[in-house]
N, C-alpha and C positions, 0 to 999 in steps of 0.2 A: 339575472342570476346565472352565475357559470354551472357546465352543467362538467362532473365527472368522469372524465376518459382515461382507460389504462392502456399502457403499448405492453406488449406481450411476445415473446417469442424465442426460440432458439439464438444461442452465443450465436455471433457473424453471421448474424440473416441484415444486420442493417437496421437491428431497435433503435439503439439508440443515435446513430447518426439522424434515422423519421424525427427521433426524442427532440434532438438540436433547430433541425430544421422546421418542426412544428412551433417550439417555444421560442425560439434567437436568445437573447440576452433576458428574457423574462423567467428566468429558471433560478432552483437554490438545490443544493448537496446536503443531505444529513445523513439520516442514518435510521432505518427500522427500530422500533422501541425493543432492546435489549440486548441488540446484535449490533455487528460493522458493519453490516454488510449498506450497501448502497443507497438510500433513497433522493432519486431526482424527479422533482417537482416542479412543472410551471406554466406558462398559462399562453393558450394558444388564441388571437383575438383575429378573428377574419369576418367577410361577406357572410359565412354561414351560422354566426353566433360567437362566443366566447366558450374556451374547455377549459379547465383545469384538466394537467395531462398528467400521468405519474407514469414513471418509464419503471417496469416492475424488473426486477434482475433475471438475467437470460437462463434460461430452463428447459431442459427437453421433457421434461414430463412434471405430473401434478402430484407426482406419488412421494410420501415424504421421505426421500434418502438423500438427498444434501439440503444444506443451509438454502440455497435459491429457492428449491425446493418449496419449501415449510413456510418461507418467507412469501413466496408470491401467492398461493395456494391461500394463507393466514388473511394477504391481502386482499381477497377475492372475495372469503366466505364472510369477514369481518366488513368490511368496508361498503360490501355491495355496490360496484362500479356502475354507473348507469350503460355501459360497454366496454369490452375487450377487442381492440384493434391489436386482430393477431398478424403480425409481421411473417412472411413467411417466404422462404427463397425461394424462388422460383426455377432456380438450377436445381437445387435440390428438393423436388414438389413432394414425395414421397414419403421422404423421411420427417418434413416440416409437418406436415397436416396432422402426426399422428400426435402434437400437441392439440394444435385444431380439434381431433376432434373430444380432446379431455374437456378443451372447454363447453365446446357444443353438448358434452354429458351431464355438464352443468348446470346446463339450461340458464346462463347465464347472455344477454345479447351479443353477437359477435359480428364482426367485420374482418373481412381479414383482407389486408395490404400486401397483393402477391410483388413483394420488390428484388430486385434486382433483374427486369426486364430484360437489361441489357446485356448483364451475362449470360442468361437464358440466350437470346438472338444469337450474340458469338456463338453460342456453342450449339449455333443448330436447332433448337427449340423452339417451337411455335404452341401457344398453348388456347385454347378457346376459353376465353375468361367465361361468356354468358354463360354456356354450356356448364361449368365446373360451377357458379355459381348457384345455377337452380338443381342442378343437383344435387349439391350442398346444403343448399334452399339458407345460404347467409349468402350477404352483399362481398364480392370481388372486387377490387380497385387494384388494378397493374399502376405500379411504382416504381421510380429511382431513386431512391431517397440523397444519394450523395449529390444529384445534381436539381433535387425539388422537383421532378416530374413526377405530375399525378397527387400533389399537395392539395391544390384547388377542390379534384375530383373527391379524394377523398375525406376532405370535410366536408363538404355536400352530400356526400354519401354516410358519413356518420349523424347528421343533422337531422337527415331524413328518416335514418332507424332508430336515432337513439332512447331509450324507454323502452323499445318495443315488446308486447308480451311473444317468448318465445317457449317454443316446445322443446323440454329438451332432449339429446339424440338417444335411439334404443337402439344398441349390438344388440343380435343375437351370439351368445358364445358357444354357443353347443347345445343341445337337449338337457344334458346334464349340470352342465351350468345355468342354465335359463330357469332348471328346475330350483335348483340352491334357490337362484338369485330369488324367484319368484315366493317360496318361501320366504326366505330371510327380508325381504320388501314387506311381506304382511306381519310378519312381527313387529316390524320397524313403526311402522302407519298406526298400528294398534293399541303400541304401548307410549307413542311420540317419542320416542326414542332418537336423541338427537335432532330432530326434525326443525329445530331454529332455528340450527345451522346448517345443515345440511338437507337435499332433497333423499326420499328413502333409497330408492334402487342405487344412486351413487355412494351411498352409506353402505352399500351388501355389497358392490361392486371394491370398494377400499377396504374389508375385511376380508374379501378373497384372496387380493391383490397385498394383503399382510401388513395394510401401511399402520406402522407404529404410532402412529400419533390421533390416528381416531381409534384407532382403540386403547389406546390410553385413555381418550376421551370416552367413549365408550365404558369402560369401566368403573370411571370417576361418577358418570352421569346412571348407572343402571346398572349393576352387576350382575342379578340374573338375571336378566334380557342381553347383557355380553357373553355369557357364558352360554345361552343360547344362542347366541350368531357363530361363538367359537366353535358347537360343538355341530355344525351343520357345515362349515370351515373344514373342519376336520375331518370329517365322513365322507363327502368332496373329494380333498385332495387324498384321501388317502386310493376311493376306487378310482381318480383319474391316474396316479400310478400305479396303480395296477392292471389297469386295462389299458390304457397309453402311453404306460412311462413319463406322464409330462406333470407337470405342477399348473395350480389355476391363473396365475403370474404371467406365466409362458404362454398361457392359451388366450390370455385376454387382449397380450401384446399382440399374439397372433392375427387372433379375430378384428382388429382395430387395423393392424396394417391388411388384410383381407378386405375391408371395410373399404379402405382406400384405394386400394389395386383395384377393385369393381367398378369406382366413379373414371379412374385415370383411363382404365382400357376401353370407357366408352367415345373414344379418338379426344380424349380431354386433353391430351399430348400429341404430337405431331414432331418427329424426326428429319430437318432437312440437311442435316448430314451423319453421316458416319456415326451413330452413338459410341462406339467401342474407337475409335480416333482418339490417339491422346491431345490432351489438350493444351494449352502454353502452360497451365500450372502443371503438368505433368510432367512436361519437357523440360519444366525448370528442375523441378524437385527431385529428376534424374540426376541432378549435377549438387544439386544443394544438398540437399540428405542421402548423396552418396556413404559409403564407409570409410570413404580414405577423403576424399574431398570435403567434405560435408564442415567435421570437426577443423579442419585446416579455414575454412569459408566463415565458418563462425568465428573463430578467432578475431581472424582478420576483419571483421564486421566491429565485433567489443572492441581492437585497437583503433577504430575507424570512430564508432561514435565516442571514445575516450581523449582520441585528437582535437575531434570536432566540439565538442565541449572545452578541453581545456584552452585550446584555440581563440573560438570568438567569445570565450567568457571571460577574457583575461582584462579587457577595455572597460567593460562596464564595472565588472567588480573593483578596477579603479576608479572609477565614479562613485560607487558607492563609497568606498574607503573615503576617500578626497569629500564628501557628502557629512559624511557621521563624523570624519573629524573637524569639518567648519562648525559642525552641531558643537561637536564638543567646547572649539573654541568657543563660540558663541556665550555656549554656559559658562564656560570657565569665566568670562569678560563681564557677564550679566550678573552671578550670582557672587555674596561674600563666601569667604571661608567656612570651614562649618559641616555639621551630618546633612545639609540638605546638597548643597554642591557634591559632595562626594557621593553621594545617593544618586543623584542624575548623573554624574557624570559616567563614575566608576557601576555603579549598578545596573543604571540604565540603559545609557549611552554606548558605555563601552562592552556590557553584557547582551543587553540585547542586538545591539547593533553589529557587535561581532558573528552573531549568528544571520541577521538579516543584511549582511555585506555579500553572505554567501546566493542569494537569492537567482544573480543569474547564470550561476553553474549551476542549481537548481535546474531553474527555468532549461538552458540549454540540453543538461541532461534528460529534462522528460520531453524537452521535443525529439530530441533522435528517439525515445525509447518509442513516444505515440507513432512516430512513421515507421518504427519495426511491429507495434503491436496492430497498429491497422493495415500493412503490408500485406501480414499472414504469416510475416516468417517467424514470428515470435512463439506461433503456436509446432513451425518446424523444431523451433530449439527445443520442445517438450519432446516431439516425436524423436528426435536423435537423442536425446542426454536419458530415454528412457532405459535405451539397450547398458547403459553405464550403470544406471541406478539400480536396475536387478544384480546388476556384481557387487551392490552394496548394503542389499537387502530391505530398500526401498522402491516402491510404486511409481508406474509411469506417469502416474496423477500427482506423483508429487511432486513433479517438476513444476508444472503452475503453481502450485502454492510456494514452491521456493527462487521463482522470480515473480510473484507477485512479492514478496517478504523482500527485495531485492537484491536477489541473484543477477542482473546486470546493474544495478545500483539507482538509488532512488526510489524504493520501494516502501515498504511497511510491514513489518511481522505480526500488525494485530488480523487484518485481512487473510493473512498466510497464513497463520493458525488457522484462522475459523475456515478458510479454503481446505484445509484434511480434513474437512468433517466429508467429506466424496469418495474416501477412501472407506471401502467397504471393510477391509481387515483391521480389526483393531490395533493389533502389532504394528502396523504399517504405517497406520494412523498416529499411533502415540510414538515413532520414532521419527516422523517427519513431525507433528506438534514440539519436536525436545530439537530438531537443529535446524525448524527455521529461521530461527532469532540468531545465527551464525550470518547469515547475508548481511551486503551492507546496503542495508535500510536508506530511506533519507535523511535518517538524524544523524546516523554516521558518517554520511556524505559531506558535510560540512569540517567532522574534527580530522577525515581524511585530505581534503582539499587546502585545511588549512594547513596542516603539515607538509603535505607532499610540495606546494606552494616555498615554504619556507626552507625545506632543507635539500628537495628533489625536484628543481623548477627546471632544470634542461632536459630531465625525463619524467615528466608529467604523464603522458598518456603509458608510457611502459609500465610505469610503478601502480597504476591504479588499475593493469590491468593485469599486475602481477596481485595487486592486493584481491582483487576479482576471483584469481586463480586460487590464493590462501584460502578465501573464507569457503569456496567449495568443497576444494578436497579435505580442509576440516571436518565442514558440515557431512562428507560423505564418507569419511572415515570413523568419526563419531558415531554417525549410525550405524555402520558395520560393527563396530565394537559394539554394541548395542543390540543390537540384531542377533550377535553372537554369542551374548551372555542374558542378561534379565527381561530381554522380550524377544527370544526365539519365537518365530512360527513362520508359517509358509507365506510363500509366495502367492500373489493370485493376480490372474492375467491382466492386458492392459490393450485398450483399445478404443481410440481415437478419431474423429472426421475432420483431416486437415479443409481448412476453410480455404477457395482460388486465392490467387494473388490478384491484388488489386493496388492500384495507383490510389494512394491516401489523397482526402482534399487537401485542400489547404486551409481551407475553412476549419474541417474535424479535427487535424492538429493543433489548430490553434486553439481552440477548445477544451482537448484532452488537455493540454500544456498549460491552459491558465486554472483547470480546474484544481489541478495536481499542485499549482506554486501555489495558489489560494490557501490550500490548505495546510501548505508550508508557512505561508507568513499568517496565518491566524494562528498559529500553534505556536509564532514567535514571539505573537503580538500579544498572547496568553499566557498558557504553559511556562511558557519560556521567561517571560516578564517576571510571572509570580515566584518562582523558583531562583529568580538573579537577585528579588530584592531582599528575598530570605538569606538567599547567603551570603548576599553583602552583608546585611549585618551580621549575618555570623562570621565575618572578617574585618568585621567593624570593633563589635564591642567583644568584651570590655575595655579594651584599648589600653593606652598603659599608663601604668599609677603615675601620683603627682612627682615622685623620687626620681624616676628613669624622666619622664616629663623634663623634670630640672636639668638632668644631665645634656639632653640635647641642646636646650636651652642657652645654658652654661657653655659650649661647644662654638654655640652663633656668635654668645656676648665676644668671647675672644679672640674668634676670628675677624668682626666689625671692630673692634676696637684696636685690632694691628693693621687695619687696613689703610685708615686715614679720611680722613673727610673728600679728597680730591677724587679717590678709587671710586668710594662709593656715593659718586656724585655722578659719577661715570658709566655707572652698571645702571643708577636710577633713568638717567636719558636713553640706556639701551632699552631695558624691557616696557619703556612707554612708547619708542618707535616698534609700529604692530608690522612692519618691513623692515627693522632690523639693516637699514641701507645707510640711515643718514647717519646714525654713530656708531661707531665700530670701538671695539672694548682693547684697552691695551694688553700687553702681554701677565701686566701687574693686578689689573684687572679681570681679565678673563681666568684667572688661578684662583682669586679670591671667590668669582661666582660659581665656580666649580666645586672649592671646598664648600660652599655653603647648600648647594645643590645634594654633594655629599652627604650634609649631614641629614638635610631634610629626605633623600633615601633613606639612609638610617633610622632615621626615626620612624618614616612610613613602616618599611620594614618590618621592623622591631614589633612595632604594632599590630600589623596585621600577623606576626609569628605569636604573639601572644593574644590573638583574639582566640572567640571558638571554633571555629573553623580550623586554625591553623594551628590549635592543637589538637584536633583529633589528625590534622595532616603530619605533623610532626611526631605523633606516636606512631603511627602507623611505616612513615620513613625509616623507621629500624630494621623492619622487614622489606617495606616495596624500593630501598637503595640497591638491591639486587635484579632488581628489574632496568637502573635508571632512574627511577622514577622519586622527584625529590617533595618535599611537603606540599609546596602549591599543587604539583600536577594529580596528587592523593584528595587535593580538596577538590579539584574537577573532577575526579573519576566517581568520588562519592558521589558528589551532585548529579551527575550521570544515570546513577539507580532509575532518577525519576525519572529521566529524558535524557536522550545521547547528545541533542543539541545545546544542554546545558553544561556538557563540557568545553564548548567553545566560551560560551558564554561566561563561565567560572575564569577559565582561564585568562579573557579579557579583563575580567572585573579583579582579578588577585594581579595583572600585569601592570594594572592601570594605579591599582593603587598601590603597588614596590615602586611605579615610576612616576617620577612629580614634574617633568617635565615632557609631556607625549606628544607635541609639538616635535620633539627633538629626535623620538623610536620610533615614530611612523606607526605603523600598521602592526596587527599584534603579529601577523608572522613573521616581523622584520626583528620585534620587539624577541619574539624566541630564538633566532636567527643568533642575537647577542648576547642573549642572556646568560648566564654562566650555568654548566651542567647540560647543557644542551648541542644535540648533535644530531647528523643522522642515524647514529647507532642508537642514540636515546628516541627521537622522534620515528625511528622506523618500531621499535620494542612497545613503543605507545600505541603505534598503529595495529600491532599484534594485539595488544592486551583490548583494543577498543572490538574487534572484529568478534572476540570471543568471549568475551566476559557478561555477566549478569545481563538480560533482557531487562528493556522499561519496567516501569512497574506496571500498566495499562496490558503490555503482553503479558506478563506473567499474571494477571487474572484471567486473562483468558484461556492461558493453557490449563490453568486450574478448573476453569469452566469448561473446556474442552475434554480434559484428561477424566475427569470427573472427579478430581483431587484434590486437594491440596497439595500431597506429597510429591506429584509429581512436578506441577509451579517450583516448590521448594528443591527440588533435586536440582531444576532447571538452575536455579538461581548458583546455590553452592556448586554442583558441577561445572557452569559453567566457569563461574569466578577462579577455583583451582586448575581447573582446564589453564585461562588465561596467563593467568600471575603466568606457572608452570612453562609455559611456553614461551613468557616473553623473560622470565630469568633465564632459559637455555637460552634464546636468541641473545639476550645480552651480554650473559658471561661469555661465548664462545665468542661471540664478536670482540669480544673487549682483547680477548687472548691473543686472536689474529691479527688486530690492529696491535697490538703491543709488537 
């Protein structure tokens, strides 16, 4: 029987790299029951036994004010881990333990994985593991995690504690506090007040400490037994300021890093150079997150992994194409005529597969993004684009949630939503929740790539990193406007621990990068599927009546019967050569298969303009011809509400089926390239209206869940959509005037 291990610990201490290296390939991605937020699970099998390991989302504390927060803390008290392997950097010992010792409050068993040994060493550090262990009185194992030093040790050292019954840790906080606490412990014990889930002093310890969500719980579970914890809460903090000016929040963080300076200064650390010496991340981040250099550095980084992506992605994505279209043939050759051939072909085929063509500009984009996000510098681009976001009435925190949403591209805005839940001002909160969903996500990535592909192939990295630049200063103008009028309030400070620079594995990116496409092709291989074969048929039926029917019909009889038997003996030898080498069609010949080719456009055509689809596209083209935008590319943008990668996938599946011969257009971007109505001024207005318009549907419950609204999802949506249109008709008319 495996036995239950969670990893635990501060963002960039090296969780989840332990996470990889303990599991290898024996791991799966979901998601916490109600949230996005992360859960990775999987199973560690060595000389020391067998664990199930769950890597819980990085957290500096247990007190519930963000989503990791609530999430890891939920998993602790619900789950009852048989141990918490708390990861903790060793560069940074100080500020790591004062997780440490939340959990030790817990009286939950713990180990803690002092890792990154080695940057410690570099930089002078010498640390006495025994000594800080029995101090501690929990087990110490020094680790590397990036290169598996101290793997062995420490599953032999979890093997050996784990189950164990442990005491859990007593702060004193002050006379005054001890007093409270000491009271509010014997109410707790007396009346079993929460006590199934939680131990009592850490129950009086979370009511001081104001966390919302036990007493939430708290009031649901006893309301006069809350209302006396409140009101000894209250009496508290009212004489500690008055006699100390401090709050019980402030004293306890105090008391806890007090706690830890006591264990450290008893030579637990050891200085063999210079502590105040800058370091190489120091020296760098002199030139990187300069003022003048810095933003000029970044740039050129976005044109660099924009190159590099469209670059070595250009080969395979011809594989793919060259791939899905043998597929297609295949079916074309295998299947009769009929709804089920055009269902595979057009629905399937060329719906989903237009979107999974896109797979390794995908894949190449989140490998450059994984070597910037485990570099370090990804967390510099928060630190510089902060001093910007205050001029727009936005939070240095919500730089992460808007390249997590994909602010350098390839991202997700349901995660970036729920990432402003860390944003302590509501204002701030609810104006980065309304222009996350402005970044270009990874569903966008594909109807960008296909575009820019087809009409902007010589400047590919320029155009995607001018489109980069659009959806920012959108997203940071919106909020300004925003800021300025229906959610005025203040600012509140913002302050950060840039993580060293480190040399990424090779191993972790590979990793970060198949976990990240994974979740691309199963959303293509779902979402995406189920939503292509809806709206085939909504571009299918009702098709058209037996009268129009006759007419095309009528159209073939005339044209085979002026042709002659010799002609069309001639055409039949060509399309049974599947190499088209050994007969070649005469001039009298090749006019005749052309008009017949003709009419069978026409007919498709026709039919899919009077399916259902193609008339809610064709109503709506009265209006969106001012954008460009003609009925098919209306019936993508709808489909889009659900998922942004079903506008590639629409557009494939409405291209596939106006064209009856796709052996002959190639690729659908080759296929827009000639289609009529199309251009860079149309396909650039499209690119506009994709950047800004309507959020998924799956974002926009979350912002509703986020906002605490409805109304404000709903603004999200209409806003956005008038925003778009609006912007891509000015870019369209005025273009159209200039080119005239």
């Amino acid at each position: 029987m495996s036995t239950a291990i969670v990893l635990a610990g501060n963002p960039n201490s090296g969780k989840t790299t332990l996470f990889y290296e303990l599991t290898g390939a024996r791991q799966h991605v979901g998601n916490y029951p109600g949230v996005t937020v992360d859960k990775k699970q999987g199973t560690c099998v060595g000389d020391s036994g067998k664990f199930n390991i769950v890597d819980l989302p990085g957290t500096y504390s247990l007190t519930a004010y963000s989503l990791e927060e609530v999430v890891a803390r939920d998993f602790l008290v619900n789950e009852k881990p048989s141990m918490i392997v708390n990861i903790v950097d060793a560069s940074n010992l100080e500020r790591n333990l004062y997780l440490s010792v939340q959990f030790m409050e817990m009286g939950i068993p713990v180990t803690i994985a002092l890792n990154m040994m080695d940057v410690a060493k570099k930089r002078g550090i010498r640390i006495d593991i025994e000594k800080l262990s029995r101090l501690l009185n929990v087990p110490v194992v020094p680790t590397v995690a990036r290169s598996g030093e101290g793997k062995k040790e420490l599953l032999q050292t979890i093997a050996a504690n784990v189950n164990g019954n442990v005491e859990p840790l007593t702060i004193s906080y002050g006379r005054d506090m001890d007093t409270a606490l000491d009271e509010m412990e014997e109410i707790i014990q007396a009346s079993g007040f929460l006590t199934e889930k939680y131990r009592a002093r850490w129950t009086a310890v979370k009511y001081l400490e104001n966390d919302s969500q036990v007493i939430e719980s708290g009031q649901k579970e006893d309301r006069a037994v809350a209302l006396q914890l409140e009101k000894i809460v209250e009496k508290v903090t009212t004489h500690l300021a008055a006699t100390l000016d401090a709050h019980p929040e402030g004293i306890i963080a105090d008391q806890r890093y007090g706690f830890i300076n006591s264990i450290l200064k008893q030579n637990v650390i050891k200085f063999f150079q210079d502590k105040n010496r800058l370091q190489l991340s120091d020296k760098i981040d002199k030139v990187v997150t300069n003022r003048f250099l810095g933003p000029i550095i970044m740039v050129a980084i976005l044109m660099g992994l924009y190159k590099f992506t469209f670059t070595y992605s250009e080969i395979p994505i011809g594989w793919f194409e060259n791939f899905f279209g043998w597929i297609g043939g295949m079916a074309d050759s295998a299947l009769p005529d009929g709804f089920l051939k055009s269902l595979v072909i057009s629905g399937i085929i060329d719906g989903v597969g237009g979107v999974l063509g896109f797979v390794p500009l995908i894949m190449f984009m989140f490998l450059g993004i994984a070597f910037l996000e485990d570099s370090g510098y990804l967390a510099r681009m928060a630190f510089m684009l902060d001093r910007v976001f205050r001029m727009f009435g936005l939070h240095g925190s919500s730089v992460m949630a808007f390249i997590v949403s994909g602010g350098i591209a390839g991202g997700c805005a349901v995660p970036g939503v729920m990432a402003a839940r860390t944003l302590k001002s509501p204002k701030e909160r609810l104006a980065t929740l309304l222009t996350v969903p402005f970044m270009n996500c990874g569903a966008k990535l594909p109807v960008f790539a296909l575009l820019v592909a087809a009409f902007f192939a010589e400047n590919e990295a320029t155009v995607m990193l001018l489109i980069t630049m659009i959806s920012w200063m959108g997203a940071l103008l919106v909020a300004w406007a925003l800021r300025s009028t229906i959610i005025k309030g203040k600012a509140t400070p913002f302050v950060m621990e840039l993580p060293p620079y480190r040399m990424p594995t090779f191993k972790g990116i590979l990793i970060h990068t198949w976990e990240r496409t994974w979740q691309y092709i199963k959303k293509a291989g779902t979402v995406i599927l189920g939503v292509s074969i809806i709206l085939w048929a909504m571009m299918t039926f009702p098709g058209l009546d037996e009268t129009k029917t006759k007419v095309f019909e009528n159209q073939r009889t005339v044209i085979i019967s002026q042709a002659g038997a010799t002609i069309l003996k001639d055409i039949e030898n060509f399309e049974q050569d599947n190499l088209k080498v050994t007969h070649q069609l005469s001039a009298q010949a090749l006019a005749v298969k052309q008009s017949l080719t003709q009419v069978d456009f026409d007919e498709a055509h026709a039919g899919l303009k009077n399916s259902i689809a193609g008339r809610i596209g064709s109503f709506l083209e009265g209006i969106t011809k001012f954008a460009g935008f003609d009925w098919r590319t209306n019936i993508a943008l709808v489909g889009g509400f659900a998922a942004k990668e079903v506008v590639v996938s629409t557009l494939g599946t409405a291209y596939s089926i106006g064209e009856v011969d796709p052996e002959e257009t190639g690729s659908l971007s080759k296929r827009l390239k000639s289609a009529k109505g199309w251009g860079p001024l149309t396909a650039f207005s499209l690119i506009i209206f994709t950047i800004f318009y309507a959020p998924c549907f799956v974002t926009v419950v979350c912002i509703a869940k986020e906002a605490g609204s409805w109304k404000w999802a709903a603004f999200s949506v209409v806003f956005n959509t008038v925003l778009a249109f609006g912007l891509s008709v000015l870019f369209y008319q005025v273009g159209s005037i200039v080119l005239t």
